[in-house]
C-alpha positions in Angstrom: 78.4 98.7 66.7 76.6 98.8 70.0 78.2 101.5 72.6 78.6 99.5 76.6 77.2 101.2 79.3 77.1 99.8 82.8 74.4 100.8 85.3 73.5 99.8 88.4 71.4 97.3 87.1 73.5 96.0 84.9 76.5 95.7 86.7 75.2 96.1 91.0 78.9 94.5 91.8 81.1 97.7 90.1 83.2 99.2 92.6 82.3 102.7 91.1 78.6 102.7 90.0 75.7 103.0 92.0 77.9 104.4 94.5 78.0 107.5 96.7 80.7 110.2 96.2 82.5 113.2 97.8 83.9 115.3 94.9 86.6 118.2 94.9 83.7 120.4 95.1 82.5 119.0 98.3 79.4 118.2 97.0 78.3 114.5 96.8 77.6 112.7 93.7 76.0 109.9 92.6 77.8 107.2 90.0 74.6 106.7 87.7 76.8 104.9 84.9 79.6 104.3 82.8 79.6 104.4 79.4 82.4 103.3 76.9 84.6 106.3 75.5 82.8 108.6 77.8 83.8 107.6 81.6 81.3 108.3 84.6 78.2 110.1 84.2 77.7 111.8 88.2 74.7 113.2 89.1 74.7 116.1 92.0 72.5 114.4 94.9 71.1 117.7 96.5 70.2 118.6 93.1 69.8 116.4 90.1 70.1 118.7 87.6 73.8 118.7 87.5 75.9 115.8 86.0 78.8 115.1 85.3 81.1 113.3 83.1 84.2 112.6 84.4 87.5 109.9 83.7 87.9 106.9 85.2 91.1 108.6 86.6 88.5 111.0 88.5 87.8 108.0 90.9 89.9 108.0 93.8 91.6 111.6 93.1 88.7 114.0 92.8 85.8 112.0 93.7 85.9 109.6 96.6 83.7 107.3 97.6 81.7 107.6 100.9 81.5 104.8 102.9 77.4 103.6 104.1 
């Protein structure tokens, strides 16, 4: 069976990926993709070598979205 994953490509209209967020840490994130039975993969703008996966309860708790 083939796993779904939703990127900005795939999906440019998702109210969480390919967006910009503020997370409990105070860093800001960005929402590279979702992928089923994992939740949001977030990747640490001022450095890209953290990510992290998060739930899709994350959204709107711990991680807000920053307005352009």
């Amino acid at each position: 069976m083939e796993r779904i994953i939703k990127t900005p490509e795939t999906d440019p209209e998702h109210h969480a990926v390919g967006r910009r967020f503020r997370a409990w840490d105070g860093e800001i994130y960005y929402c590279d993709s979702w992928e089923e039975n994992a939740g949001y993969w977030m990747t640490q703008v001022k450095n890209n070598e953290i990510r992290r996966n998060v739930s899709e309860r994350a959204i709107g708790r711990t991680f807000h979205i920053v307005s352009v």
